[in-house]
C-alpha positions as CSV (number, residue, x, y, z in Angstrom):
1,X,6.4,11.5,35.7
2,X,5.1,9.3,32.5
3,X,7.8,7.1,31.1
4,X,8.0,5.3,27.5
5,X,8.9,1.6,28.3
6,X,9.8,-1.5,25.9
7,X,10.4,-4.9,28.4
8,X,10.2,-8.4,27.8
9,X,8.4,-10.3,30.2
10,X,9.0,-14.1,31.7
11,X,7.5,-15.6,28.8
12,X,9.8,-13.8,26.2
13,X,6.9,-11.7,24.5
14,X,8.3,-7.9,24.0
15,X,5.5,-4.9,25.8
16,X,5.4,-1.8,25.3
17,X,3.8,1.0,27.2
18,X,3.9,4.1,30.1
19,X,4.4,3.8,33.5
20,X,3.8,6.5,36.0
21,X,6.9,6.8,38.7
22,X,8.8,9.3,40.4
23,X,12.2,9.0,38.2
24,X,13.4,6.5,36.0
25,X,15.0,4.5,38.2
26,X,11.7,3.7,40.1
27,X,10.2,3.1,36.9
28,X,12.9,0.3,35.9
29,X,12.5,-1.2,39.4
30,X,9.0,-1.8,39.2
31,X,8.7,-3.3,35.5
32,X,11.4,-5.7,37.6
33,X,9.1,-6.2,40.5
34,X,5.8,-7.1,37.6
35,X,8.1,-9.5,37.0
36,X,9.4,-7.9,33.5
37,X,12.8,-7.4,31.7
38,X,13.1,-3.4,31.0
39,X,15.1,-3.3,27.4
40,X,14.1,0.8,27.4
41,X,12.5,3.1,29.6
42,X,12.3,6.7,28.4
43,X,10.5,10.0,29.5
44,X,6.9,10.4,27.4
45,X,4.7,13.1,26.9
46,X,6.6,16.3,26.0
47,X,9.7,16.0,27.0
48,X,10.4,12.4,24.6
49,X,10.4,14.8,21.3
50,X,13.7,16.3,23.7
51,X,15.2,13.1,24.3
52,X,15.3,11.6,21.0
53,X,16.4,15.0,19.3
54,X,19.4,14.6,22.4
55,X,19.9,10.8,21.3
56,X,20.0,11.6,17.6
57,X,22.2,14.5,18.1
58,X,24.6,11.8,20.3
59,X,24.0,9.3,17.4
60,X,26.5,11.3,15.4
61,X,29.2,11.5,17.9
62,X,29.3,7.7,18.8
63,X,32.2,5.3,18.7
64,X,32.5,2.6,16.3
65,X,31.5,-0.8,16.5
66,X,34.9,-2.1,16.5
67,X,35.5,0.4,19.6
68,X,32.9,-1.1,21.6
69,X,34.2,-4.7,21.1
70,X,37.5,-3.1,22.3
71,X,35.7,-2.1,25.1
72,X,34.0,-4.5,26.5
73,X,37.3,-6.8,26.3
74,X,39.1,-4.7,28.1
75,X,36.2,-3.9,30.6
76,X,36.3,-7.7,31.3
77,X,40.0,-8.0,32.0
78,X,39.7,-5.7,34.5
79,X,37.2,-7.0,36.2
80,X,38.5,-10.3,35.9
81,X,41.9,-8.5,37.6
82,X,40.2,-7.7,40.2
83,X,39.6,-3.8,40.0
84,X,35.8,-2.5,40.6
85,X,33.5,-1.4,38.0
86,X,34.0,2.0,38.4
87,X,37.6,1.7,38.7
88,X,37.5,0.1,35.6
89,X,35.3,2.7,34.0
90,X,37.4,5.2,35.2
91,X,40.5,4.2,33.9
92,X,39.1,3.1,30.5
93,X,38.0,6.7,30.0
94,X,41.3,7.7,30.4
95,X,43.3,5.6,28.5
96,X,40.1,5.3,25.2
97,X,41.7,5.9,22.0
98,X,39.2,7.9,21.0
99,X,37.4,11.4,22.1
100,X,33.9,9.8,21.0
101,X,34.8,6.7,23.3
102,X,36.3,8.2,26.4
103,X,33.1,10.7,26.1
104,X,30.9,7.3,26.1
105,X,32.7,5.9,29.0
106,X,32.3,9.0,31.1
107,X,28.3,9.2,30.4
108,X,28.2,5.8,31.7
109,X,30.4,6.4,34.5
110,X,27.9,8.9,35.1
111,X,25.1,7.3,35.2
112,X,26.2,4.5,37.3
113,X,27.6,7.3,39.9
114,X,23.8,8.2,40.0
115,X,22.5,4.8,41.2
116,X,22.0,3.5,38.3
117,X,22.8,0.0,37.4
118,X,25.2,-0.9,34.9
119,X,22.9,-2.4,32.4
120,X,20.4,0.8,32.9
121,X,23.7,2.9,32.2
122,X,24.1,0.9,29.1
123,X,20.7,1.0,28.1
124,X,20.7,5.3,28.1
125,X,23.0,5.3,25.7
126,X,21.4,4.9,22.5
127,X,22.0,2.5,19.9
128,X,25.6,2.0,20.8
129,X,24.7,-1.2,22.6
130,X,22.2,-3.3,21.3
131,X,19.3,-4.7,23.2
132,X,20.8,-8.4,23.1
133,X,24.0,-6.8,25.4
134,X,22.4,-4.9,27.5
135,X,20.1,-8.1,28.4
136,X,22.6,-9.8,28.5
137,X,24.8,-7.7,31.2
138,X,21.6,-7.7,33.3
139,X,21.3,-11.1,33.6
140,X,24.9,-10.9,34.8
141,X,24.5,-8.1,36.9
142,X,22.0,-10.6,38.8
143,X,24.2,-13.8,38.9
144,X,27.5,-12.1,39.9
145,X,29.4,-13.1,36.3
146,X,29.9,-9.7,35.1
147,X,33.5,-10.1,33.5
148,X,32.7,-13.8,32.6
149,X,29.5,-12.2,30.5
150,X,31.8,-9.5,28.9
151,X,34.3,-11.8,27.9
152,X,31.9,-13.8,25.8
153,X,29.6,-10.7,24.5
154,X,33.6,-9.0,23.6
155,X,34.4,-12.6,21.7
156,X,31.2,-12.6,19.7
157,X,31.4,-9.8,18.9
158,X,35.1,-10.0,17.8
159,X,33.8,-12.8,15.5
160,X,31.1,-11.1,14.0
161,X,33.5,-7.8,13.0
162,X,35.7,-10.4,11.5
163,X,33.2,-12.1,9.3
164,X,32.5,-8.7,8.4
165,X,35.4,-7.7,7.4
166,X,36.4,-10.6,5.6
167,X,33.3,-10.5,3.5
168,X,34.3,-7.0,2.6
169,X,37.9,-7.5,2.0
170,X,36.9,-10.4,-0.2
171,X,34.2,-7.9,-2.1
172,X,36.2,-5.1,-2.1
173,X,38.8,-6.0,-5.1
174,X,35.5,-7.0,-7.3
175,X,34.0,-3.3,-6.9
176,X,37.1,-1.8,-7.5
177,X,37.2,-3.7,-11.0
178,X,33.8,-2.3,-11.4
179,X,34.1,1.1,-11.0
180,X,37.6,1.5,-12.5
181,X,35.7,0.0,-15.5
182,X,32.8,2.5,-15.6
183,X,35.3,5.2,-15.4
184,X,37.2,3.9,-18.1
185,X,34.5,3.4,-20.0
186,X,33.1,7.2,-19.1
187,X,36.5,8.8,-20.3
188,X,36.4,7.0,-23.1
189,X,33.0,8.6,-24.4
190,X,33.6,11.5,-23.3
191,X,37.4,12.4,-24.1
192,X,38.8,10.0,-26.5
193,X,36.1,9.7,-28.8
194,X,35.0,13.3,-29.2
195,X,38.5,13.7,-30.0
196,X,37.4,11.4,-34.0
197,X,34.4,12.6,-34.0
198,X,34.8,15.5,-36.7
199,X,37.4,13.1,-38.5
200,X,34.7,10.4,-39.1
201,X,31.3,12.3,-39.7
202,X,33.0,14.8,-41.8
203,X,34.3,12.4,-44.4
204,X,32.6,11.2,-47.3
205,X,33.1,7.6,-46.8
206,X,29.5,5.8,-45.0
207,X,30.4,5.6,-41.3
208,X,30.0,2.2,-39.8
209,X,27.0,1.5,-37.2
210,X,28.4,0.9,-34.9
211,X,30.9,4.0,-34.9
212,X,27.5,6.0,-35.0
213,X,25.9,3.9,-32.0
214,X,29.6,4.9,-30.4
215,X,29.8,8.7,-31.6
216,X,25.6,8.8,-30.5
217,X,26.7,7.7,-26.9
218,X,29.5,9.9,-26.7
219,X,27.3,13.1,-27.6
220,X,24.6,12.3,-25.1
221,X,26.8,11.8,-22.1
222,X,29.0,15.0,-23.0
223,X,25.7,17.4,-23.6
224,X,23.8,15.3,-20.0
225,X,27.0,14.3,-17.9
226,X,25.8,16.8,-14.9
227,X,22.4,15.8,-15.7
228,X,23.0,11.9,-15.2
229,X,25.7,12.6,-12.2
230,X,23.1,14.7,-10.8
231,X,20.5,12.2,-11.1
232,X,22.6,8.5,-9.7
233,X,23.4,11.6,-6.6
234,X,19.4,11.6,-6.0
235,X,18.7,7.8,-6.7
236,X,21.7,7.5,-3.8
237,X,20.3,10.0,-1.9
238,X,16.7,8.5,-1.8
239,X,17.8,4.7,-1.5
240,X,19.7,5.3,1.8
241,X,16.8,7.7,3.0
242,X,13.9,4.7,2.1
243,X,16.5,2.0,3.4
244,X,16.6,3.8,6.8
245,X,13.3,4.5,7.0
246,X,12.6,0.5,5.9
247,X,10.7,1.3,2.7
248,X,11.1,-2.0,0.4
249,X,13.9,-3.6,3.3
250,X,11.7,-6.1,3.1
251,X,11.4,-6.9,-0.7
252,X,15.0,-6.1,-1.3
253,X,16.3,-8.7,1.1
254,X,13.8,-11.3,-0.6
255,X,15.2,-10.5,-3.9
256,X,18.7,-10.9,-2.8
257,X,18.4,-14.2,-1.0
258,X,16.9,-15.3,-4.4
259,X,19.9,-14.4,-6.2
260,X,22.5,-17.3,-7.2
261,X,25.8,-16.6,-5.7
262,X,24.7,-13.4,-3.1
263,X,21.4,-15.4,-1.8
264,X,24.0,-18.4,-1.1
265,X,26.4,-16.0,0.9
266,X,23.6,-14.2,2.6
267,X,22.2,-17.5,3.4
268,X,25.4,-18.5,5.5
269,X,26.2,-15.4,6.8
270,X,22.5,-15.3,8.0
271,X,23.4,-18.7,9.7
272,X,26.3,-17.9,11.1
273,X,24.8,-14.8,13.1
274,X,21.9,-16.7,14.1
275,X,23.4,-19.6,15.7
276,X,26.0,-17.5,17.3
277,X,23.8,-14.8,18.2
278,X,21.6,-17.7,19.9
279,X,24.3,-19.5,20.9
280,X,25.7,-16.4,23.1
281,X,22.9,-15.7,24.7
282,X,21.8,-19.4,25.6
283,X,25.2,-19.3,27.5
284,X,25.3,-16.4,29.4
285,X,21.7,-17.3,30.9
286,X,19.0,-15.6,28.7
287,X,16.0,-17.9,28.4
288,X,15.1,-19.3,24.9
289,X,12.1,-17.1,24.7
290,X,13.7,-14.1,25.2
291,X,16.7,-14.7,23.3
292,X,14.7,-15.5,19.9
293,X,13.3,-12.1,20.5
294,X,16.0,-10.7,20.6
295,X,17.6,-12.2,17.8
296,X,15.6,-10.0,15.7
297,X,18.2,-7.4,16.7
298,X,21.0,-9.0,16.0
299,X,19.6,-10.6,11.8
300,X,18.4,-7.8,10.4
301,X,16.9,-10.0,7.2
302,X,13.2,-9.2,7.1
303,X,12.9,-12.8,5.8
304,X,14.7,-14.0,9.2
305,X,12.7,-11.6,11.0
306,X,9.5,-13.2,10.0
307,X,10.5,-16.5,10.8
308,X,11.8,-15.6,14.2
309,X,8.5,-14.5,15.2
310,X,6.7,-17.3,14.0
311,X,9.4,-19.3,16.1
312,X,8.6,-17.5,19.1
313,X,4.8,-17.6,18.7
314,X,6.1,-21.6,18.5
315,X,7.5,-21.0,22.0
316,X,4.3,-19.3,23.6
317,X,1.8,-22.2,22.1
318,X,4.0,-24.9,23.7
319,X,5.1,-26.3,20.2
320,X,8.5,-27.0,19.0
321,X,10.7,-23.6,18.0
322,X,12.4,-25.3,15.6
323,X,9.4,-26.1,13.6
324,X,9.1,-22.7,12.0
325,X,13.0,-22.3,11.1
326,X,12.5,-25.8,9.3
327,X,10.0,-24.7,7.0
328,X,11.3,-21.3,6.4
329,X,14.5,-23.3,4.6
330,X,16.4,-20.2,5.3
331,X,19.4,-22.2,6.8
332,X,21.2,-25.9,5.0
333,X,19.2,-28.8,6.8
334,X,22.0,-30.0,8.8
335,X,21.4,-26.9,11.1
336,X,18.1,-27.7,12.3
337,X,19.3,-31.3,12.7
338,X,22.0,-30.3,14.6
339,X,19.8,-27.8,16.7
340,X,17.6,-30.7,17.8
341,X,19.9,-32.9,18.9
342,X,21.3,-30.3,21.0
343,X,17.7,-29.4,22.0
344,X,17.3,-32.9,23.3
345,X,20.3,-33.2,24.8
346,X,20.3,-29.9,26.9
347,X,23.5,-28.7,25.2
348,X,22.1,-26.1,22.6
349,X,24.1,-23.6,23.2
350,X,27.6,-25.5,22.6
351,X,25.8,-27.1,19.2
352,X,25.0,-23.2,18.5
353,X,28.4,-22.0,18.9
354,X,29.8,-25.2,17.2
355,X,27.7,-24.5,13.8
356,X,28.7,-20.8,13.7
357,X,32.0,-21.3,13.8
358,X,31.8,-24.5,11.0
359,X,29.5,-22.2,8.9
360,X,32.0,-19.3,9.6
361,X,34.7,-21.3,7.8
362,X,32.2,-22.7,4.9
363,X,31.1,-19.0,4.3
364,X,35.0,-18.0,3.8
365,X,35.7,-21.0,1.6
366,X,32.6,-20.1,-0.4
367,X,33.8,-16.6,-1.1
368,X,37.0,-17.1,-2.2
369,X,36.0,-19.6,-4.7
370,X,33.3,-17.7,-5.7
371,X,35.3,-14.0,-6.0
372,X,38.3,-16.2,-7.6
373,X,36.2,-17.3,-10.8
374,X,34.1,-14.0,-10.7
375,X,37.1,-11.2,-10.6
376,X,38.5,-12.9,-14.1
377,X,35.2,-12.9,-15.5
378,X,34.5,-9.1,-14.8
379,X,38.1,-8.1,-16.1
380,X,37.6,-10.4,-19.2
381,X,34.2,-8.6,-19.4
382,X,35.5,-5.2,-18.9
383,X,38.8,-5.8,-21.5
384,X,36.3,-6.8,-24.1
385,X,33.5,-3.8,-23.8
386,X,36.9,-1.4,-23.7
387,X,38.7,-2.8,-26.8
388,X,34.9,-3.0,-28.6
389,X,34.8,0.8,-28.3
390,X,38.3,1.2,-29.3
391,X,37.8,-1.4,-32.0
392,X,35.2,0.4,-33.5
393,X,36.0,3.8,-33.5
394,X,39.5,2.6,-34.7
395,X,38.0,0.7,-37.8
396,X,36.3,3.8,-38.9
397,X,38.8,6.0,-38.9
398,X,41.1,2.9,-40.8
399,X,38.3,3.4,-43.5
400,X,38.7,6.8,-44.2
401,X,42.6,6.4,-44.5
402,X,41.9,3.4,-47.2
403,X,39.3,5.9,-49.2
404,X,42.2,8.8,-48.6
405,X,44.8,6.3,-50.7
């Protein structure tokens, strides 16, 4: 049988390619044997159109991120109780709070009731778990610190969801204020002011310009509302379908990180997951080579993605990886200080850790400050467009109650 393969090999640099073998399994064992790191090993020829139609159909019916942290936590306490893995597995399928999870647990269960390993198991599943944690579960798998591992993979994780969610909660009041003001604005023009329309064009007194630039407003969006609602639905549409696809990812992320306030919070959240990410994997044995390859899957910035292959082609010339993050000024100077101290010390992983979680606090602090000056300037904003409309339409009506007397 031909198999579709993705592996890393000792010096960090990601192959791809097909290897004959009698079933997957042999396959994975002898990229291990050439010395390589399997990250995905997949049947070719005919039967891959099958397999990725089966792992797109799965990619609909897969637990959430948060549920996989939850997971792996409690995957590591109970191996850290003392229960086997497939105990464990077992009785995490049972007691999953969700259909979609227990349904995950039970295909790996599966897998690993086949012969397979557990990072193999993980690795069949999709995109559930990333590259960087199935890596990193094989490099357990080999030094017997399986629960230790999980522990550490469950707490990045846990701090990653929560930087998430913070930046959201922290967002999510300032797009509410936005939208409720477009809506405002939108049944303003297209129920209140149609409403003195026929009062003020009917009159013999000169309407005001600005009541016409108002009235003009209100008649296009009444006579092309479905046509502009129809429209925003197909710019939607088409910017999640390009986005996924990774038409102008690339450009987009430039332009944000050039922005004033966004490119400064994109800039340390970008910091954070990079020296955690790093920082993670250092500790739970992946080599630097590898893990900066990997990193790729964990900062999805194309900007960060460029510079983390020009770090790794650092790595493979013998020079210093550092060099290239330097001059890509992505993160604040003290970063890469920091790094190379820890680099010549032999204690880069702790300085990792120790930066993401002081960047992790500087990237909260920066948000509220920044979301507590810009919410009053988008309601301040938004009461003076509204009373402008109302204003004006009120002023001309006003007139034609003067000419009236």
């Amino acid at each position: 049988m031909n198999f579709q393969y993705s592996a890393i090999n000792r010096a960090g640099e990601r192959l791809t390619g097909e290897i004959d073998a009698a079933s997957r399994q042999a396959a994975v064992e002898s990229l291990r044997n050439m010395g390589h790191l399997p990250v995905s090993v997949v049947l070719g020829g005919a039967d891959s159109g099958k397999i990725d139609a089966q792992k797109r159909a799965r990619s609909f019916s897969q637990p959430s991120a948060q549920q996989i942290t939850q997971f792996t936590r409690e995957l590591a306490m109970l191996l850290r109780a003392g229960m086997s893995l497939d105990q464990s597995l077992r009785l995490l399928k049972g007691d999953a709070s969700s259909k979609k999870l227990s349904s995950l647990v039970g295909r790996v269960s599966s897998e690993i009731s086949n012969g397979k390993s557990f990072s193999d198991a993980l690795s069949m599943q999709g995109d559930v778990f990333p590259p960087f944690y199935t890596s990193m579960v094989r490099v357990a798998e080999a030094s017997g610190t399986l629960e230790t591992v999980l522990e550490r993979i469950a707490h990045a994780r846990e701090k990653t969801l929560a930087l998430r969610s913070k930046a959201l909660s922290r967002l999510l009041y300032p797009i509410m204020l936005i939208f409720m003001a477009i809506a405002a604005v939108v049944v303003m023009l297209a129920f209140v002011v149609p409403k003195f329309k026929d009062m003020i064009t009917q009159s013999s007194s000169t309407v005001p310009d600005e009541a016409r630039l108002v009235i003009a407003a209100s008649d296009w969006l009444v006579a092309n509302g479905l046509f502009l609602l129809g429209i925003i639905a197909a710019i939607a549409v088409s910017a999640m379908v390009a986005w996924q696809a990774g038409v102008g990812r690339e450009k987009v992320g430039r332009l944000l990180l050039r922005l004033p306030l966004i490119g400064k919070a994109l800039r340390l959240a970008l910091t954070v997951n990079f020296c955690r990410g790093l920082g993670t994997m250092l500790e739970n044995g992946v080599e630097l080579p590898s893990a900066i390859k990997l990193l790729r899957d964990v900062i999805s910035n194309p900007t960060a993605t460029v510079m983390l292959d020009e770090s790794y082609d650092a790595l493979r010339k013998g020079r210093n990886f550092l060099e290239p993050i330097a001059k890509a000024e992505l993160f604040p100077p003290v970063v890469v200080n920091m790094l190379r101290v820890g680099e010549e010390s032999g204690s880069l992983a702790p300085s990792c850790l120790h930066l993401a979680d002081m960047f992790d606090e500087k990237l909260e602090i920066f948000l509220q400050r920044a979301l507590t000056i810009i919410e009053p300037l988008i309601i301040l904003f938004v009461s003076v467009f509204i009373a402008g409309i109302i204003i004006t339409i009120l002023g001309a009506v006003m007139s034609i109650n003067d000419l009236a007397i």
